[in-house]
N, C-alpha and C positions, 0 to 999 in steps of 0.2 A: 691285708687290711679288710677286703669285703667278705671275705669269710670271718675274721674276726667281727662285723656288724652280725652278719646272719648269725651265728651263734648268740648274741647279744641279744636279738630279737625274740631266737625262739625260747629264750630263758623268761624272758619277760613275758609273754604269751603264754607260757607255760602256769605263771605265777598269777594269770587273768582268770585262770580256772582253778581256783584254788579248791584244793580237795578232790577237784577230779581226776581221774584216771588219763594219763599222758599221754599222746601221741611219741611216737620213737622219733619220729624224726618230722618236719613241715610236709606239710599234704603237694607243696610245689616249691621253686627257689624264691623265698619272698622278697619281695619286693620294697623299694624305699616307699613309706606308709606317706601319706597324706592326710591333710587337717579333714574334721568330717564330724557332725556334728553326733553327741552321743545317742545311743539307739532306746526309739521309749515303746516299750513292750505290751505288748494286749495279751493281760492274764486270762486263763479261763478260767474257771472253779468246778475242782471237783467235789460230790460225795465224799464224806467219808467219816468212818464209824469209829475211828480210832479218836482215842482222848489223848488230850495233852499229857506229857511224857511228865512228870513231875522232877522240880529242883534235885539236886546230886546231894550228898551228906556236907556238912560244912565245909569252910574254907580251912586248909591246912592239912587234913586228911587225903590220905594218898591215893585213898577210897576216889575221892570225887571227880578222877578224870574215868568219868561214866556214862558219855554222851552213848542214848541208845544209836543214832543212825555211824558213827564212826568207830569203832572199835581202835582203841589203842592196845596194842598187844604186844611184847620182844618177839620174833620170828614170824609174826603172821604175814602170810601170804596174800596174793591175789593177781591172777595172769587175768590181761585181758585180751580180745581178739579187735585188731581195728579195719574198719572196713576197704582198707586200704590192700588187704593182706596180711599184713604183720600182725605180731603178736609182742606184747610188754609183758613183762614180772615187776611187782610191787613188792617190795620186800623192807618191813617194817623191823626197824632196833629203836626196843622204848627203856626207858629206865623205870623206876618205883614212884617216880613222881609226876608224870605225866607227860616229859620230854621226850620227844622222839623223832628221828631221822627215818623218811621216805628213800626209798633207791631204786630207783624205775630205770630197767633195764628194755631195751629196745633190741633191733639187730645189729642195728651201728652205733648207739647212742647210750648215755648212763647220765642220768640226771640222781643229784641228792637232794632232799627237802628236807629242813626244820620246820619243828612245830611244837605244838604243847597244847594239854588237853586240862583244866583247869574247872575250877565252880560254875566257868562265866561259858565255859561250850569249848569248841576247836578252833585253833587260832596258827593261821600257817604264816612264818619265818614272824616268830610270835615277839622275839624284844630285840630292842637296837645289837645286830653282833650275826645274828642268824642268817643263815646263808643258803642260796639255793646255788648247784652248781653245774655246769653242764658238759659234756666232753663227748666229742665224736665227728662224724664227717665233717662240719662246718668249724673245727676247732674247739676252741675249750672256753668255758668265760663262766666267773662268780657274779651273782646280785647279793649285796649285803643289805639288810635291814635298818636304817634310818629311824622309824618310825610307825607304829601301826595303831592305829584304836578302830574300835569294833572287832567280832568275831567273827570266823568261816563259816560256822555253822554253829550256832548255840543248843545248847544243851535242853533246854525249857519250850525245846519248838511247837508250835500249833500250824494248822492250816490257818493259812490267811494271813500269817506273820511275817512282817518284814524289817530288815535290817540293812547295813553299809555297814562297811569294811574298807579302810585308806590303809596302803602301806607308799611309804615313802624309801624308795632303795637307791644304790648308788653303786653305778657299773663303770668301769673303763670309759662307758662316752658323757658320762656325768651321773644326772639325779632323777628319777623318772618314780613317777605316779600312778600307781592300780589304785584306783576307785571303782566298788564293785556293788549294787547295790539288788541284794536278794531277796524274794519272793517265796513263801511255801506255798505253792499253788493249790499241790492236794494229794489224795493217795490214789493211786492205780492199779492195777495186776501187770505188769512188764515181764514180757518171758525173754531172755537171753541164752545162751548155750548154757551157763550155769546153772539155770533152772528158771519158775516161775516166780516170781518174788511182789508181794503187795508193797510200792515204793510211794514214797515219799519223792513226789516233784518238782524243785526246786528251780526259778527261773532266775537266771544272773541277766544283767547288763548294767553298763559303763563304760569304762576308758582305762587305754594303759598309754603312754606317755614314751615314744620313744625316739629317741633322738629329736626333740623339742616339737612334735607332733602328737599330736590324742588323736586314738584310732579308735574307733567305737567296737566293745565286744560285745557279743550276745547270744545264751543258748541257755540250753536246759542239765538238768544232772537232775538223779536217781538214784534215789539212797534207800536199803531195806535195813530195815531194823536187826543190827546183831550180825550184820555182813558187813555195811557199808556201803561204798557207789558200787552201782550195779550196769548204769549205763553214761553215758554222756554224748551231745550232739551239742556242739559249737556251731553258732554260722559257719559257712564255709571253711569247715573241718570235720574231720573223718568221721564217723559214729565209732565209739568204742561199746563194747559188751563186756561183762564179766564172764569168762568160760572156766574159773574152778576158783576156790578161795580155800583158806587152811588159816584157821585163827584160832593159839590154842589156848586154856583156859586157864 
């Protein structure tokens, strides 16, 4: 049974960072969370010379899942290095319409993501039905979709803009809550093992809800144009880096 929570957790935790690049496995055995009040974040502002990405081609075209910082692609790739040691593969299956399945491969660990990429930006475990799943040392456990409004990342992003994102899901120990609410700070040069990349900054925090406690999350992701995330730092979790990507055309 407590390995069945711990699996539970790190799905949910998982899905507090949405769109970023996964840890394989929890940075230590975590722990039963406590009440705490959500975390309120000091942006800073960068420079920056780049214009707003303009609107995608209408609604209904297959065209329009076109968000420049996310790439939806069938086969494309992306291994990251986590500062832990380890190392994930990202490994993307999209269809013609914008739907597509994440599958973050770890040492010991394999997580699946849904999502869909649409007029309105990227949208992870995007309509009631969608599922994230996890399997590995700590056991195995699905979070199913409920409920979502807002987007992961919208398509139309500028510096300075911000947005929220509620998904409501429902696990083994009931119905639990990521409200996430995002920031585009600004753009930077971020060098990684993958290279140098001008990224787009992106500050989250909020709450994820689990086993009837809100635990406050908070960190930043790094997104370059035409790659995708390139890095991610949670509060007290691993720093991830992109060290190769393969997305084909």
């Amino acid at each position: 049974m407590f390995k069945k929570i711990i699996s539970l957790t790190v799905v949910l935790f998982l899905l507090s960072a949405c769109g970023a690049p996964a840890n394989s496995s929890p940075d230590s055995t975590p722990i039963k969370p406590t009440s705490t009040d959500p975390f309120v974040g000091v942006v800073t502002e960068f420079e920056s010379t780049q214009m707003p990405i303009a609107n995608p081609t209408p609604e209904g075209d297959s065209s329009e899942c076109d968000n420049p910082f996310y790439p939806v692609a069938d086969e494309a790739t992306w291994m990251f290095s986590i500062s832990t040691g380890e190392n994930a593969i990202h490994t993307m299956s999209a269809d013609d319409f914008g739907k597509f399945t994440i599958t973050v491969e770890g040492a010991d660990s394999t997580f699946t993501i849904d999502g869909q990429c649409d007029s309105e930006g990227i949208t992870i475990m995007n309509v009631p039905g969608a599922q994230t799943t996890y399997s590995g040392e700590y056991g195995s456990s699905a979070v199913t979709t409920v409920s979502v409004s807002g987007v992961s990342l919208p398509n139309d992003i500028a510096q300075g803009q911000q947005w929220t994102q509620t998904i409501t899901v429902t696990t083994e120990a009931g119905t639990s809550i990521i409200e996430t609410n995002y920031t585009a700070v600004g753009f930077e040069n971020v060098t990684v093992p993958a290279g140098e990349f001008y990224a787009l900054k992106i500050e989250q925090d909020g709450y994820v809800t689990v086993f009837g406690q809100k635990v406050a999350m908070h960190g930043f992701n790094w997104y370059a144009e035409g790659v995708g995330p390139v890095k991610a730092a949670m509060d007290g979790a691993p720093t991830i880096e992109l060290t190769m990507y393969d997305i084909p055309d």
